[in-house]
Each structure stands twice: as structure tokens, then as C-alpha cells.
N, C-alpha and C positions, 0 to 999 in steps of 0.2 A: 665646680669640678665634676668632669662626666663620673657615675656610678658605673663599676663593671659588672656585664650581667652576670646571675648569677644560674649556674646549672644546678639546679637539686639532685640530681642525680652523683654528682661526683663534689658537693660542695663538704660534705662530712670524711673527705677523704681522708685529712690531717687525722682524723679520730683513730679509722681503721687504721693507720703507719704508728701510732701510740701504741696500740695493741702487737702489732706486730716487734716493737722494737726488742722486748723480751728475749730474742732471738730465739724462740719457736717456730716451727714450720705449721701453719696452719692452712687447709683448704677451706674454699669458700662456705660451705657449707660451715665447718665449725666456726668463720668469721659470721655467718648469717644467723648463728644460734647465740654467740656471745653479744652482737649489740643489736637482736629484734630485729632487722632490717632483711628484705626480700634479698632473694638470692641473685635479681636480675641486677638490682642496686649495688651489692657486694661485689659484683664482676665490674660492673663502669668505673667504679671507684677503683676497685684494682686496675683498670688500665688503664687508668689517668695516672696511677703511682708507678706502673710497669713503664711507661711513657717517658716518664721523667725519668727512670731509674732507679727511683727511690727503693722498690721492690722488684724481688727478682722468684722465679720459679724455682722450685731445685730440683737439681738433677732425679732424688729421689724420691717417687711418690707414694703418698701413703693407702694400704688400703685396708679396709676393714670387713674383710671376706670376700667381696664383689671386685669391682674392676678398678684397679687400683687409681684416685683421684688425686690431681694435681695439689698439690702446696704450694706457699710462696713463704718467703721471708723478708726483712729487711737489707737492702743490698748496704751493710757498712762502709763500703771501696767506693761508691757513686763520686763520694766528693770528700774534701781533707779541709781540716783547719789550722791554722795557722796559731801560735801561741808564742807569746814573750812574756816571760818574769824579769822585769828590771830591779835589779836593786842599788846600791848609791855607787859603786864600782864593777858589776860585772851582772852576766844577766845570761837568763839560759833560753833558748830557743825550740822549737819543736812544731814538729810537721802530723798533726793524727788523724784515723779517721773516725768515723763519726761513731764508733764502738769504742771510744778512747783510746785505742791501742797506738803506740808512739811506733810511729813509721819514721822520722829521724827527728837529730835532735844535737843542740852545741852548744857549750858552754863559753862564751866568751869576756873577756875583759871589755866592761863600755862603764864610763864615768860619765853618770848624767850631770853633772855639773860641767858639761861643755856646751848643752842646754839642747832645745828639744831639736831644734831641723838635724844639728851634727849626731844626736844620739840616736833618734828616728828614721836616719839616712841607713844611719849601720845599720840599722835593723832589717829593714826593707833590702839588701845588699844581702842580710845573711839570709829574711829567707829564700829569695831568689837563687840563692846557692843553694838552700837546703832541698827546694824542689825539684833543680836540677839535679840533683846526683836521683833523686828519686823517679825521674823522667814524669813527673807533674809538671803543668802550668798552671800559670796564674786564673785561669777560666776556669779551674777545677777545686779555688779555694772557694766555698760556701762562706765560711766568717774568720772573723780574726780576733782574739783577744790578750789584751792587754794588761800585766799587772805593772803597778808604780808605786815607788818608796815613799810613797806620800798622801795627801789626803786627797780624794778625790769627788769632785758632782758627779754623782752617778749617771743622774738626768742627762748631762749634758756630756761626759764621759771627760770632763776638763780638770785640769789638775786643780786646786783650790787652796792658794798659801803654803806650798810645800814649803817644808823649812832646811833640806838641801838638794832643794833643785830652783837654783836661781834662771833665773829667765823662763821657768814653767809656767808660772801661773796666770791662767785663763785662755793656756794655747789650746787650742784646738785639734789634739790627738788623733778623735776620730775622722776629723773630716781631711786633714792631711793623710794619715795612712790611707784613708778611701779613695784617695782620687788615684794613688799611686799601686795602690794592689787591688781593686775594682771589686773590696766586698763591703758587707758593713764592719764594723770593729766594735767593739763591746770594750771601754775601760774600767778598771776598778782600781783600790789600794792592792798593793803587794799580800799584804796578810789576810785580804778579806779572799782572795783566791784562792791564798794557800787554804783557807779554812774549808771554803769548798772540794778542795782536793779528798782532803783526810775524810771528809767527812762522806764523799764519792765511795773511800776505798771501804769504810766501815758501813756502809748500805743505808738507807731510807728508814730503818730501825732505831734510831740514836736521834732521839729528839732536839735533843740540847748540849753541845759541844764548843771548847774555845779551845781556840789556837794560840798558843802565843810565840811570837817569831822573838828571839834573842840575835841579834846580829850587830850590823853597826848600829842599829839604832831600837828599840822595844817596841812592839805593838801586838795587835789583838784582834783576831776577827772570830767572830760569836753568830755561831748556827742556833737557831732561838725556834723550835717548833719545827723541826724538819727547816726551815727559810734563810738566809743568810739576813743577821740584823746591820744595818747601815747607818740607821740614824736620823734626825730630820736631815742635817746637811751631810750626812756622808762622816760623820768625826766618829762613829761611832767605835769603841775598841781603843780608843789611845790611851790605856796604862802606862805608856812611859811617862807622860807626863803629870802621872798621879807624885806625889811626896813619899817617898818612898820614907818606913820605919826601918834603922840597920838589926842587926840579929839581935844587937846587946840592949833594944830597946831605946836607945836613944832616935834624934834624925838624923838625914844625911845631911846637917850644918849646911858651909856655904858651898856644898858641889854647885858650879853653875851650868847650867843647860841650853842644848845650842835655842832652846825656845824663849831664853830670856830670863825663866825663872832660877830659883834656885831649891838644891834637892829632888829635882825631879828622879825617879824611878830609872828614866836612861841614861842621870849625867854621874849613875854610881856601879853601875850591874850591867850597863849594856858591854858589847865588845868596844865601842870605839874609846871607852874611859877605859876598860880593863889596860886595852894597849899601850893607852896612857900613860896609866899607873906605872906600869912597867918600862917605859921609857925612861918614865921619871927617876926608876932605879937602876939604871942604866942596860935594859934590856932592849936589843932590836924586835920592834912589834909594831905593824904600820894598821893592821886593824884583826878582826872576830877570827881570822881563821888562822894567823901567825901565832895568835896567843892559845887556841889549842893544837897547832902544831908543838909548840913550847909543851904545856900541858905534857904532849906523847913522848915528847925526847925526856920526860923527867925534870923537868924543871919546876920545884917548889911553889916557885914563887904564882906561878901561873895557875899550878892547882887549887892554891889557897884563894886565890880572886876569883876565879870559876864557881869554888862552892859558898862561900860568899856571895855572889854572883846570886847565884839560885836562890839561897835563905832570903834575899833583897826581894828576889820577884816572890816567891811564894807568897810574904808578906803581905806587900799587894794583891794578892791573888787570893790568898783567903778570904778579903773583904766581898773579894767577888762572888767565892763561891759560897759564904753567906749571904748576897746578896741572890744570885743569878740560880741557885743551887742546878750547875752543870751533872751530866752524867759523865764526859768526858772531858777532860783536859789535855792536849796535845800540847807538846814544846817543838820547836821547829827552829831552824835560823841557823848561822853557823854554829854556834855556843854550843848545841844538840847533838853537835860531835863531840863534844866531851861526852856524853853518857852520863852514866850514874855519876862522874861529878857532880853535874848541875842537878840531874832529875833528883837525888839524896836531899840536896838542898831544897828545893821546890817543895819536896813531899813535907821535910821535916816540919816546914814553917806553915805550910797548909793543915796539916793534920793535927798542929799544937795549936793553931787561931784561930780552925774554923769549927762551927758546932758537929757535933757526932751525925747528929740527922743527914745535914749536908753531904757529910764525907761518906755515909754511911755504904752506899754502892760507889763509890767514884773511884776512876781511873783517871791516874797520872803516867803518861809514857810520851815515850820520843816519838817525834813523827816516823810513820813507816814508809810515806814516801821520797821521804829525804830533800835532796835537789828539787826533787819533779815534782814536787806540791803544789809550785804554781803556776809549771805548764799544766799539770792535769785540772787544776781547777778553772784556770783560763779555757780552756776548752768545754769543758762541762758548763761550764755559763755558754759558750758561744753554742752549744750543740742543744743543749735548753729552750735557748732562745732559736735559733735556725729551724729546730724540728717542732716548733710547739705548734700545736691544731691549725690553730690561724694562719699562722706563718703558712704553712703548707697549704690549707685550701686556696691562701690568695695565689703563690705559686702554681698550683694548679688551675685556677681559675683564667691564671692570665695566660698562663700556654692552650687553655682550651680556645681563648679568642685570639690570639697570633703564636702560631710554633714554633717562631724565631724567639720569643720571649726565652729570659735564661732564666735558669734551673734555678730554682732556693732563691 
């Protein structure tokens, strides 16, 4: 394989767009003072970034007595990402740029149990819709990212034995959406996004954080050191499938679980049992968001399994945070619309099973992004990976030897 040459001059340029991304306006001079490098160097690298887009001048320049000098910043608008949250019935969509900020965004009904080309099709359909109202094209998405209800190789971005997505497993995600929306794609599980989301909106400060999604089904993704943990094969975070203990001490007997076993943590506390339950007393409830709908209208019966519900995961969840000793603990999922129903419960069973030390700074609360947890965090991976050092000086490097080469 030919090596491409490499310009010393403009190869550290990915560094200088790091520094800039802050959204400060800095002239070259104060980028020549912050990383040691000559002032001549600091200018090539900025017009290898000006060139691409990546950076833009701003209108306003700064001065410091003398004659007022040029600044630049990072241009956020150059280019947009694309993002999907699926989960087992419906999935949200979203168009941002690369400051995270949601330029659009849809929530639609998609059941991945019709399996990947028919779920994957819609997808591709909606965002081509979505850039169209935004008058984007396709030549202007940088990356794309993907979350899924299930377990994922992160390596390979491929589904891995999901347990309700038949005909998923070991399709090729990335490399079908690639050829059909011409960027790369980044896959992950659903909750390990959503984790990254929350963990975006509370800042680089928050070392250790778990998300737990309550929805149709339980799961878990755990920011470990500032880094999102995965695992060796990507399982990393499945507490539903832990044995769940009920409030009164006992187990959850023979609930069985769509994974085979029995007493799992999802086949008693998730939405798709609660709805269940509830059928089984003859209430209409087809899954997580009918039954806190119920919940709002007043209905008993749905409160009492809600917080239930909660006391079940906390349970679980104590072990963890004796184990894991989290700073934060987020709830997410549909169930997270009930509120202090569940959160009560969660707190109760966490704060009576786990040690003082543990608990001792810990925060338990709802997600504050809601919906959007796992487009924001589907993005924040794609925009991580798209702008990191490397990424960008090879971008750089290959429009420096042909300027027809594309951008990112």
C-alpha cells in the first residue's frame, strides 16, 4: 500500500481544530503561544483548516492596543451528522452539527422485528427527508450514528445475538448504510449512547456515571473514567438479565425471560412485563409508555407496578453501586416518565442495600435529556471520532495531494 506523503507543516493541524473547538476565537499568535510552534506553522495549518472549512475567520477581530488582529474559530455548520436511536418499536432521528446542536429531528414508529434491510430502509428514507426540509445533501453528512436495542461488536459495529431482533444478528449495519449514505457509520447498543448523551450534557467533570434505560426491555451503559465501558464483547451493562431480589426479600420465582432464564431483572420491572401484568387484569397496555400513560390518567393499578418496578431495579442496582461506586446514576427509558414514581423506588432500595460510603455523594435523577439521549450521544461518538487529531490530519493530508479529495 502507497504511504501518503506527509507535509510537516500542516500535519499537526487535527491538534490546532482540538484547541479551537472550545468555541473561542483565537488569533494565530495566541494559537502559537498555546502549543510552542512558530507563527509561520500556525498560519499553514490554519489554511489547510480554512480550506477544508473546518475553520472560519470571524467577522470580529481582536485587538490588544495596536492594530486590531485576525481570529478564527471552529466553523460548527461545515458539515452535519446524521443519528438514529432505535429501540424494539419506534426510534427517533436527528440531523446536527458538529456543536451538537439538533438542526432537525422525528420521532417515528419502526419495529425492528421486521429485520434489518425493511428497518434500515426506513431509516435511510427518513433521513433523506430530514435533510431535505433542511436543504442539506447527502455530500454534507460527515458520519452517521447508530443506536440498537441490543447487543452490539463494537469492532465491527454488527449486531451480536440480539434477543428481539430476529434476523439481526451478524448483519452488517455499517457497511449497508455506508454505501447508501456515502459516510462512515459508527454502531453501538441503545443504552451505551444514551450514556454518552447524559454524560455530554453534565461535562467531562463526572468521572463515573450509569445510565439505566427502563423501557420494553432493562439495560445499562456505564461511563468508567471519563470513557464509555463496553466490555470484552460489547455485553458490557446488561442488568436486566441479572436475578432480580423483590422488595419483600424474597425472588422473582418463575417470571420467565425473553432470554431463556427465569427471574431475570426484565421479566419483572421492565415495561414490557408491567404491561403484562396489566393485561393479565384486564387492562389495555401493549407496552412501557401505555402503562405510564395509565399511571397519568389515575390508575392504581399501574402506579403500584411502577413503583415496584423501581424498588426491583434499585435492588439490582445497589449491588452495583457497591460494586462500581458511581458518582452518578441516571434513569432513562420510557418508565422515566413516571418520575418520582420509579425514581422513589430506585432511591429507596439503593440507599437501604448499598454502604453509606458508596452512596455518600451520589446522585440518583431522571434523564435530562429525555427522548434525545440517544441521538445526542449517537452524535457525540460520530463527532469524537470524525474530528479526532488523526482523523483530520489524514483529511487534510489527502486534499493537500488531490483537492478533489472529500472533506472528513
Amino acid at each position: 500500500m502507497a504511504v501518503m506523503p506527509q507535509d510537516p507543516q500542516i500535519a499537526g493541524a487535527g491538534a490546532l481544530l482540538a484547541i479551537l473547538r472550545d468555541g473561542r476565537a483565537r488569533t494565530r499568535a495566541e494559537l502559537a503561544q498555546l502549543t510552542g510552534l512558530a507563527r509561520s506553522t500556525v498560519s499553514q495549518r490554519l489554511d489547510a483548516l480554512m480550506q477544508d472549512g473546518w475553520v472560519v475567520a470571524t467577522e470580529d477581530a481582536i485587538s490588544s492596543g495596536g492594530r486590531p488582529a485576525a481570529a478564527f474559530v471552529f466553523n460548527e455548520s461545515v458539515r452535519v451528522v446524521l443519528t438514529a436511536d432505535l429501540g424494539a418499536t419506534h426510534a427517533r432521528l436527528a440531523v446536527l452539527d458538529l456543536g451538537m446542536s439538533v438542526l432537525a429531528e422525528r420521532a417515528v414508529e419502526l419495529h425492528v422485528d421486521r429485520g434489518p434491510r425493511d428497518t434500515l430502509g426506513r431509516v435511510v428514507a427518513e433521513f433523506e427527508t430530514l435533510l431535505a426540509g433542511l436543504g442539506r445533501e447527502l455530500a454534507q453528512v460527515c458520519g452517521v450514528g447508530v443506536g440498537l436495542p441490543g447487543p452490539v461488536d463494537h469492532g465491527t459495529g454488527r449486531p451480536a445475538n440480539p434477543p428481539i431482533m430476529p434476523g439481526w444478528d451478524g448483519f452488517p449495519v455499517p457497511e449497508w448504510l455506508g454505501e447508501r449514505l456515502g459516510a462512515p457509520v459508527l454502531v453501538d447498543n441503545d443504552v451505551n449512547i444514551m450514556a454518552l448523551g447524559e454524560h455530554w450534557t453534565v461535562g467531562q467533570d463526572t468521572d463515573h456515571l450509569i445510565f439505566i434505560k427502563i423501557g420494553t426491555g432493562i439495560g445499562c451503559g456505564i461511563i468508567s473514567g471519563r470513557r464509555l465501558h463496553r466490555g470484552a464483547q460489547g455485553a458490557a451493562g446488561d442488568v436486566g438479565h441479572i436475578r432480580a431480589v423483590l422488595a419483600d426479600g424474597g425472588s422473582a420465582g418463575d417470571a420467565v425471560c425473553r432470554c431463556g432464564n427465569i427471574g431475570c431483572l426484565e421479566a419483572v420491572a421492565s415495561g414490557a412485563s408491567m404491561a403484562a401484568e396489566l393485561r393479565a387484569q384486564g387492562v389495555a397496555a401493549d407496552g412501557s409508555r401505555d402503562v405510564v400513560a395509565l399511571l397519568r390518567a389515575g390508575d392504581t393499578r399501574a402506579a403500584r407496578l411502577i413503583r415496584q418496578a423501581g424498588r426491583e431495579v434499585g435492588g439490582v442496582m445497589a449491588a452495583i453501586v457497591n460494586f462500581f461506586n458511581p458518582s452518578v446514576i441516571v434513569i432513562g427509558g420510557d418508565i422515566a416518565d413516571a418520575g418520582e414514581h420509579v425514581l422513589a423506588g430506585v432511591r429507596e432500595a439503593i440507599y437501604s442495600r448499598s454502604l453509606p460510603l458508596a452512596t455518600q455523594h451520589l446522585t440518583i435523577r431522571a434523564s435530562r435529556l429525555g427522548d434525545r439521549a440517544g441521538v445526542i450521544g449517537a452524535a457525540a461518538m460520530v463527532v469524537e471520532h470524525v474530528l479526532a487529531p488523526d482523523m483530520i490530519d489524514q483529511s487534510v493530508q489527502a486534499r493537500a495531494v488531490d483537492p478533489a479529495a472529500p472533506v472528513g
